[in-house]
N, CA, C and O of each residue as an XYZ file, in Angstrom:
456
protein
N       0.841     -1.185      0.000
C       0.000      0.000      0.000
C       0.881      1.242      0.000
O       1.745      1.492      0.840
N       0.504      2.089     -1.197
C       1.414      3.296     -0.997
C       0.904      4.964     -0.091
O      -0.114      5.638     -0.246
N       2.014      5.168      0.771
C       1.993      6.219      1.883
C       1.640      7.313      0.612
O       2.061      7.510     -0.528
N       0.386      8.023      1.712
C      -0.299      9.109      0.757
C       0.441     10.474      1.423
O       0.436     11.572      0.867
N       1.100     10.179      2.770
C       1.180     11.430      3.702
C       2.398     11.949      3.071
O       3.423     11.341      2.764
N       2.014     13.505      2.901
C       3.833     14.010      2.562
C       4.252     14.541      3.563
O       4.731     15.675      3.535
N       4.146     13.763      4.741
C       4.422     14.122      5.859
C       4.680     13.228      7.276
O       3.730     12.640      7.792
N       5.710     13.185      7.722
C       5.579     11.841      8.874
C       4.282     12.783      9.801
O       4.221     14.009      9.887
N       3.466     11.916     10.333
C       2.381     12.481     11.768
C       3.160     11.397     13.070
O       3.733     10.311     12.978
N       2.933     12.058     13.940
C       3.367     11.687     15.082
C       2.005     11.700     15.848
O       1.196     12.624     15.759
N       1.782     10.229     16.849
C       1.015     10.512     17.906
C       1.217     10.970     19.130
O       1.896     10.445     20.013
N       0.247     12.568     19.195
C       0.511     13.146     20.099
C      -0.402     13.655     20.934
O      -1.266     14.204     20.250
N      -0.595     13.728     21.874
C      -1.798     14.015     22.238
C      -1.199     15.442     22.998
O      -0.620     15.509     24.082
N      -1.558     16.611     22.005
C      -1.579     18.186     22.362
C      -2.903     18.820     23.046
O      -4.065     18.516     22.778
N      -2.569     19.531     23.751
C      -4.440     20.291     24.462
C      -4.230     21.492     22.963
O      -3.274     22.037     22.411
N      -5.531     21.466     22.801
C      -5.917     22.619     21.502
C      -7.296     23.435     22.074
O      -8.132     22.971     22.849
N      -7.282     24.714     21.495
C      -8.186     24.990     22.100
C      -8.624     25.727     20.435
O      -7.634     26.162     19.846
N     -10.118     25.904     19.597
C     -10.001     26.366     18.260
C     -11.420     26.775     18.529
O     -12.267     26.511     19.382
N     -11.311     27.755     17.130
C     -12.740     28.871     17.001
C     -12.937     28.802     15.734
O     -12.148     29.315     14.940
N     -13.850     28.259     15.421
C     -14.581     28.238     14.131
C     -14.725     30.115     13.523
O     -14.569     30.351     12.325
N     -14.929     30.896     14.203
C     -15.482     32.362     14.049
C     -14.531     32.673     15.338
O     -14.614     32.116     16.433
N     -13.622     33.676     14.961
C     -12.888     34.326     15.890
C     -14.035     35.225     16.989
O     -14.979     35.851     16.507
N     -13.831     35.180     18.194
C     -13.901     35.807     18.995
C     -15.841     35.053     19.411
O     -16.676     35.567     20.155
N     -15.946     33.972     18.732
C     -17.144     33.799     19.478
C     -16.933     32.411     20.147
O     -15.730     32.550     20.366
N     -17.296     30.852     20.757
C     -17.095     30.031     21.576
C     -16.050     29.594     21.485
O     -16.037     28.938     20.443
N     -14.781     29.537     22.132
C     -13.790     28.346     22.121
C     -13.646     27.070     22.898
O     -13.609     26.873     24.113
N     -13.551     25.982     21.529
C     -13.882     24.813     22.230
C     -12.050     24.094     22.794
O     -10.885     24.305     22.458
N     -12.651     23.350     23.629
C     -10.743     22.779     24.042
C     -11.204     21.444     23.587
O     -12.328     21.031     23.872
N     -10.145     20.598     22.713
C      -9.827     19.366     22.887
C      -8.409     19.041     23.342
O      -7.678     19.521     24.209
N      -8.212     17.597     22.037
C      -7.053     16.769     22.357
C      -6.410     16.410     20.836
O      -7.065     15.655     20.117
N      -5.356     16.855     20.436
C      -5.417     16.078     19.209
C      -4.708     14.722     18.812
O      -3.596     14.423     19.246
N      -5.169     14.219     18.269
C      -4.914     12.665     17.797
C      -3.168     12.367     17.539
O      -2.338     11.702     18.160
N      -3.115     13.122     16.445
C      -1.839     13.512     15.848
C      -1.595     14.501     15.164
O      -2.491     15.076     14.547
N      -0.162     14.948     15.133
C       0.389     16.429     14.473
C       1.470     15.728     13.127
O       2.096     14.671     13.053
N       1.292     16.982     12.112
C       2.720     17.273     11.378
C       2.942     18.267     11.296
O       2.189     19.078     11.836
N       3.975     18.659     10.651
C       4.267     19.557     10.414
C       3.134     20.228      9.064
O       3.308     21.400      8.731
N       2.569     19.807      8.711
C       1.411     20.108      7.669
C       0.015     20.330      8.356
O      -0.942     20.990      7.950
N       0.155     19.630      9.458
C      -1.512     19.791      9.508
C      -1.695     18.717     10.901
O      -0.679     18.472     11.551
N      -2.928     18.143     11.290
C      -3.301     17.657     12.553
C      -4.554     16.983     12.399
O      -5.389     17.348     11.572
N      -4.740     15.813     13.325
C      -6.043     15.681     13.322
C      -6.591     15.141     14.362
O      -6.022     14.177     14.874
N      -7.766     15.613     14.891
C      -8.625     15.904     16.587
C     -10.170     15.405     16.281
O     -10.822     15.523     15.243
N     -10.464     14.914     17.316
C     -12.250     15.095     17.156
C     -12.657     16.512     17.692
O     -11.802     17.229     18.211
N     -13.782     16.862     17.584
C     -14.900     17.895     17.508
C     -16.294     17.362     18.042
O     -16.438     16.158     17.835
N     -17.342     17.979     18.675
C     -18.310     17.674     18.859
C     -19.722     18.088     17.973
O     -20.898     17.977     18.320
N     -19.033     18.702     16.462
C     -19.722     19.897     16.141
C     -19.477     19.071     14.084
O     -18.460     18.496     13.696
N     -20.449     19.267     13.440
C     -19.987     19.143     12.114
C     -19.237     20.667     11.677
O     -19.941     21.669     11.549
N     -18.205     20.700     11.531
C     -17.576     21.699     10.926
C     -17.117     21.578      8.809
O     -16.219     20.872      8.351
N     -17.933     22.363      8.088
C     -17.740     22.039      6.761
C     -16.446     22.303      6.314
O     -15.850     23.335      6.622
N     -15.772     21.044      5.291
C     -14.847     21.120      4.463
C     -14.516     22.449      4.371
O     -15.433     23.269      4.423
N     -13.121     22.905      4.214
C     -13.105     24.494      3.765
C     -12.800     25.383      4.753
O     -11.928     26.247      4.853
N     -13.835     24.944      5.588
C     -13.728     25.742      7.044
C     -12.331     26.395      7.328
O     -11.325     25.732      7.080
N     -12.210     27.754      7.873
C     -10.756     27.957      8.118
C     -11.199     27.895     10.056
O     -12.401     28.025     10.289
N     -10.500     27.755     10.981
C     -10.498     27.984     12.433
C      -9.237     28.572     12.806
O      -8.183     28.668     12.178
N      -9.561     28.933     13.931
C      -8.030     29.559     14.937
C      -7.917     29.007     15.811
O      -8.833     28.727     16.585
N      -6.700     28.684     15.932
C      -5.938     27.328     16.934
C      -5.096     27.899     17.817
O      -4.472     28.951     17.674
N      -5.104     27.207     18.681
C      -4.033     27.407     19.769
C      -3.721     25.894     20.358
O      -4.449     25.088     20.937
N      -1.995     25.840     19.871
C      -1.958     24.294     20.289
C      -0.822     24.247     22.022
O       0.028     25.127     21.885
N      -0.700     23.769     22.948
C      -0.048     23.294     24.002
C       0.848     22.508     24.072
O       0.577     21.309     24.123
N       2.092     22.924     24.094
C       3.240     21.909     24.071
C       3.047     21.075     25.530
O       2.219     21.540     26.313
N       3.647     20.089     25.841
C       3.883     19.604     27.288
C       4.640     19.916     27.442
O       5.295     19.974     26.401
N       5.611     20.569     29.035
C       6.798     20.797     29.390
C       7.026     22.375     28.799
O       8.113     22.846     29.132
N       6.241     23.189     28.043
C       6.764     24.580     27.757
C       6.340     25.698     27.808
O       5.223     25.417     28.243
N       6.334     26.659     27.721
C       5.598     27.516     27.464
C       5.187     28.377     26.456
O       4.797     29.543     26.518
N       5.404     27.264     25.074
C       5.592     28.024     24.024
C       3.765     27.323     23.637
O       3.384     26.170     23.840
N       3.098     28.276     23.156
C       2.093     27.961     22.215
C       1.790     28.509     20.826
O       1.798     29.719     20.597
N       1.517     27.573     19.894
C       1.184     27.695     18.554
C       0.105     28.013     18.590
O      -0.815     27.458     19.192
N       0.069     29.280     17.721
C      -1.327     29.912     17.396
C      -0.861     30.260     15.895
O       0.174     30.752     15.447
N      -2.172     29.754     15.243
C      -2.255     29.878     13.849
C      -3.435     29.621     12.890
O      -4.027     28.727     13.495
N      -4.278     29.902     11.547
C      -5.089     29.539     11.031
C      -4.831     28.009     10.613
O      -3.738     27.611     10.210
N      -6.027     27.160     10.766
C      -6.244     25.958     10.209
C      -7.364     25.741      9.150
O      -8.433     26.304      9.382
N      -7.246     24.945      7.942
C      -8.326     24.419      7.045
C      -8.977     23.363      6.905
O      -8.336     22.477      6.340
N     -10.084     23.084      7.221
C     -10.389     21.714      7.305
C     -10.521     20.847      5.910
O     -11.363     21.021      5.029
N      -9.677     20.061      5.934
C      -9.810     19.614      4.661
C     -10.530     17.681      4.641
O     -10.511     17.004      3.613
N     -10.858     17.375      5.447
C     -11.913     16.446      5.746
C     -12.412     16.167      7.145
O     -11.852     16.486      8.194
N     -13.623     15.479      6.984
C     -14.234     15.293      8.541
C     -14.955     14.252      8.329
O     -15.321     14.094      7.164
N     -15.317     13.390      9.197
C     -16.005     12.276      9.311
C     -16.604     11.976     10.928
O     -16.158     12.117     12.067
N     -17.772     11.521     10.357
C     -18.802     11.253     11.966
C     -17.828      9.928     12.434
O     -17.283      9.093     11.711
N     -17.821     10.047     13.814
C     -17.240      8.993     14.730
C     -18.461      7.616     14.746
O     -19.422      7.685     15.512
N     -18.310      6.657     14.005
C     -19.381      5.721     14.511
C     -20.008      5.609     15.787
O     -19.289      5.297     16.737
N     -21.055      5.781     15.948
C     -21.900      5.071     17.212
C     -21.796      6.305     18.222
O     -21.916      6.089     19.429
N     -21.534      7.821     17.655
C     -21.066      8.695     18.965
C     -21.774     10.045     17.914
O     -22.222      9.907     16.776
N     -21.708     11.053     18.552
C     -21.929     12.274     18.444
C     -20.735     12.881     17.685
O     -20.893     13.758     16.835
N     -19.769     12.478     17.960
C     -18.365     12.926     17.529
C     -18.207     13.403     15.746
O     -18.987     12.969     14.898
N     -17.445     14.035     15.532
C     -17.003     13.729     14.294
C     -14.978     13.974     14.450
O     -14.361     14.558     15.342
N     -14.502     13.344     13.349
C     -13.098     13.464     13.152
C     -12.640     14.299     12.168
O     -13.075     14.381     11.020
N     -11.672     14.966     12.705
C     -11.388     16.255     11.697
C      -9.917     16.272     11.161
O      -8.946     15.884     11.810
N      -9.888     16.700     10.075
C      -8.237     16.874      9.794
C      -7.882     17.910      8.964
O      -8.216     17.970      7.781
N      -7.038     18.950      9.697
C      -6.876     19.904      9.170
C      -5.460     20.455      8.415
O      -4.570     19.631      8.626
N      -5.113     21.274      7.828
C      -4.106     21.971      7.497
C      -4.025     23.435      7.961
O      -4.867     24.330      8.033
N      -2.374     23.344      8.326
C      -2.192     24.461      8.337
C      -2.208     25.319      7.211
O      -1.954     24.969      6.059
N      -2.694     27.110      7.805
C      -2.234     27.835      6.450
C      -1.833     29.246      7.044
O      -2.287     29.716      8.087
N      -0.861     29.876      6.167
C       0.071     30.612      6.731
C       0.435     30.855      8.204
O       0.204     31.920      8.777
N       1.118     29.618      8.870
C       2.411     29.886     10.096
C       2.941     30.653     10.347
O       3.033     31.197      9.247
N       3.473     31.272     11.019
C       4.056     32.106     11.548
C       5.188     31.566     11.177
O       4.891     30.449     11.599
N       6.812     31.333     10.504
C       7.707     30.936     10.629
C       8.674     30.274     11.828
O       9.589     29.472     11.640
N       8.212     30.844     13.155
C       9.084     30.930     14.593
C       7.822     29.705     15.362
O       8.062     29.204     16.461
N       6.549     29.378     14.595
C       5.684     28.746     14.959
C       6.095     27.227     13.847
O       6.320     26.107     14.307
N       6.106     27.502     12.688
C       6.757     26.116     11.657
C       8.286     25.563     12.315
O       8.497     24.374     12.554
N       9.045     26.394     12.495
C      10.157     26.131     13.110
C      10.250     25.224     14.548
O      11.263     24.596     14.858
N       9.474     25.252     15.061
C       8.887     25.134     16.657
C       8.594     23.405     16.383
O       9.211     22.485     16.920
N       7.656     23.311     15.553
C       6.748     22.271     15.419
C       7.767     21.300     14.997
O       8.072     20.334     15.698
N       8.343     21.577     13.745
C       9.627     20.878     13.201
C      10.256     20.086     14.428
O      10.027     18.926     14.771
N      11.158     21.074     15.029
C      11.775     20.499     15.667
C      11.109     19.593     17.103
O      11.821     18.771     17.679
N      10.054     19.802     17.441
C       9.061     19.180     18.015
C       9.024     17.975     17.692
O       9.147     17.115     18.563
N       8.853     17.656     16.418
C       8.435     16.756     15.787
C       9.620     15.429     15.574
O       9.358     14.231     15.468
N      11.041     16.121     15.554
C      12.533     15.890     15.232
C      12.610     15.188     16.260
O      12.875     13.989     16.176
N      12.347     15.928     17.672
C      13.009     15.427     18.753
C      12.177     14.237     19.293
O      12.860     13.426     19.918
N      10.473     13.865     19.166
C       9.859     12.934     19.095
C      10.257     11.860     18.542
O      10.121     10.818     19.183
N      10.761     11.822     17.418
C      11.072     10.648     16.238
C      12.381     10.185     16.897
O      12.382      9.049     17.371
N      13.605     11.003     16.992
C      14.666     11.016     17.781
C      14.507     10.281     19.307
O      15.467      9.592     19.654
N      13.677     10.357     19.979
C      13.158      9.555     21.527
C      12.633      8.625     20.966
O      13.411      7.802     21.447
N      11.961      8.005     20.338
C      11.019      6.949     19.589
C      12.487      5.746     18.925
O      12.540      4.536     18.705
N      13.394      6.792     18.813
C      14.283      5.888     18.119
C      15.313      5.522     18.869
O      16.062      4.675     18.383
N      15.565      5.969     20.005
C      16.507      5.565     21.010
C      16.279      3.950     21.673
O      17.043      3.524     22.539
Protein backbone atom coordinates (compact mmCIF):
# COMPACT_ATOMS: atom_id res chain seq x y z
CA UNK A 1 0.00 0.00 0.00
CA UNK A 2 1.41 3.30 -1.00
CA UNK A 3 1.99 6.22 1.88
CA UNK A 4 -0.30 9.11 0.76
CA UNK A 5 1.18 11.43 3.70
CA UNK A 6 3.83 14.01 2.56
CA UNK A 7 4.42 14.12 5.86
CA UNK A 8 5.58 11.84 8.87
CA UNK A 9 2.38 12.48 11.77
CA UNK A 10 3.37 11.69 15.08
CA UNK A 11 1.02 10.51 17.91
CA UNK A 12 0.51 13.15 20.10
CA UNK A 13 -1.80 14.01 22.24
CA UNK A 14 -1.58 18.19 22.36
CA UNK A 15 -4.44 20.29 24.46
CA UNK A 16 -5.92 22.62 21.50
CA UNK A 17 -8.19 24.99 22.10
CA UNK A 18 -10.00 26.37 18.26
CA UNK A 19 -12.74 28.87 17.00
CA UNK A 20 -14.58 28.24 14.13
CA UNK A 21 -15.48 32.36 14.05
CA UNK A 22 -12.89 34.33 15.89
CA UNK A 23 -13.90 35.81 19.00
CA UNK A 24 -17.14 33.80 19.48
CA UNK A 25 -17.10 30.03 21.58
CA UNK A 26 -13.79 28.35 22.12
CA UNK A 27 -13.88 24.81 22.23
CA UNK A 28 -10.74 22.78 24.04
CA UNK A 29 -9.83 19.37 22.89
CA UNK A 30 -7.05 16.77 22.36
CA UNK A 31 -5.42 16.08 19.21
CA UNK A 32 -4.91 12.66 17.80
CA UNK A 33 -1.84 13.51 15.85
CA UNK A 34 0.39 16.43 14.47
CA UNK A 35 2.72 17.27 11.38
CA UNK A 36 4.27 19.56 10.41
CA UNK A 37 1.41 20.11 7.67
CA UNK A 38 -1.51 19.79 9.51
CA UNK A 39 -3.30 17.66 12.55
CA UNK A 40 -6.04 15.68 13.32
CA UNK A 41 -8.63 15.90 16.59
CA UNK A 42 -12.25 15.10 17.16
CA UNK A 43 -14.90 17.90 17.51
CA UNK A 44 -18.31 17.67 18.86
CA UNK A 45 -19.72 19.90 16.14
CA UNK A 46 -19.99 19.14 12.11
CA UNK A 47 -17.58 21.70 10.93
CA UNK A 48 -17.74 22.04 6.76
CA UNK A 49 -14.85 21.12 4.46
CA UNK A 50 -13.11 24.49 3.77
CA UNK A 51 -13.73 25.74 7.04
CA UNK A 52 -10.76 27.96 8.12
CA UNK A 53 -10.50 27.98 12.43
CA UNK A 54 -8.03 29.56 14.94
CA UNK A 55 -5.94 27.33 16.93
CA UNK A 56 -4.03 27.41 19.77
CA UNK A 57 -1.96 24.29 20.29
CA UNK A 58 -0.05 23.29 24.00
CA UNK A 59 3.24 21.91 24.07
CA UNK A 60 3.88 19.60 27.29
CA UNK A 61 6.80 20.80 29.39
CA UNK A 62 6.76 24.58 27.76
CA UNK A 63 5.60 27.52 27.46
CA UNK A 64 5.59 28.02 24.02
CA UNK A 65 2.09 27.96 22.21
CA UNK A 66 1.18 27.69 18.55
CA UNK A 67 -1.33 29.91 17.40
CA UNK A 68 -2.25 29.88 13.85
CA UNK A 69 -5.09 29.54 11.03
CA UNK A 70 -6.24 25.96 10.21
CA UNK A 71 -8.33 24.42 7.05
CA UNK A 72 -10.39 21.71 7.30
CA UNK A 73 -9.81 19.61 4.66
CA UNK A 74 -11.91 16.45 5.75
CA UNK A 75 -14.23 15.29 8.54
CA UNK A 76 -16.00 12.28 9.31
CA UNK A 77 -18.80 11.25 11.97
CA UNK A 78 -17.24 8.99 14.73
CA UNK A 79 -19.38 5.72 14.51
CA UNK A 80 -21.90 5.07 17.21
CA UNK A 81 -21.07 8.69 18.96
CA UNK A 82 -21.93 12.27 18.44
CA UNK A 83 -18.37 12.93 17.53
CA UNK A 84 -17.00 13.73 14.29
CA UNK A 85 -13.10 13.46 13.15
CA UNK A 86 -11.39 16.25 11.70
CA UNK A 87 -8.24 16.87 9.79
CA UNK A 88 -6.88 19.90 9.17
CA UNK A 89 -4.11 21.97 7.50
CA UNK A 90 -2.19 24.46 8.34
CA UNK A 91 -2.23 27.84 6.45
CA UNK A 92 0.07 30.61 6.73
CA UNK A 93 2.41 29.89 10.10
CA UNK A 94 4.06 32.11 11.55
CA UNK A 95 7.71 30.94 10.63
CA UNK A 96 9.08 30.93 14.59
CA UNK A 97 5.68 28.75 14.96
CA UNK A 98 6.76 26.12 11.66
CA UNK A 99 10.16 26.13 13.11
CA UNK A 100 8.89 25.13 16.66
CA UNK A 101 6.75 22.27 15.42
CA UNK A 102 9.63 20.88 13.20
CA UNK A 103 11.77 20.50 15.67
CA UNK A 104 9.06 19.18 18.01
CA UNK A 105 8.43 16.76 15.79
CA UNK A 106 12.53 15.89 15.23
CA UNK A 107 13.01 15.43 18.75
CA UNK A 108 9.86 12.93 19.09
CA UNK A 109 11.07 10.65 16.24
CA UNK A 110 14.67 11.02 17.78
CA UNK A 111 13.16 9.56 21.53
CA UNK A 112 11.02 6.95 19.59
CA UNK A 113 14.28 5.89 18.12
CA UNK A 114 16.51 5.57 21.01
Amino acid sequence: MLERRRCVRIPENLPIVYEVVPGQTRKEYVTKDISQIGMRFLVNEFIPKESRLRIKISFHGTLFNLETWVKCVWIRKMPYSDRYEIGVEFVDMPSKAADYLVSFIKDYLDTKAE
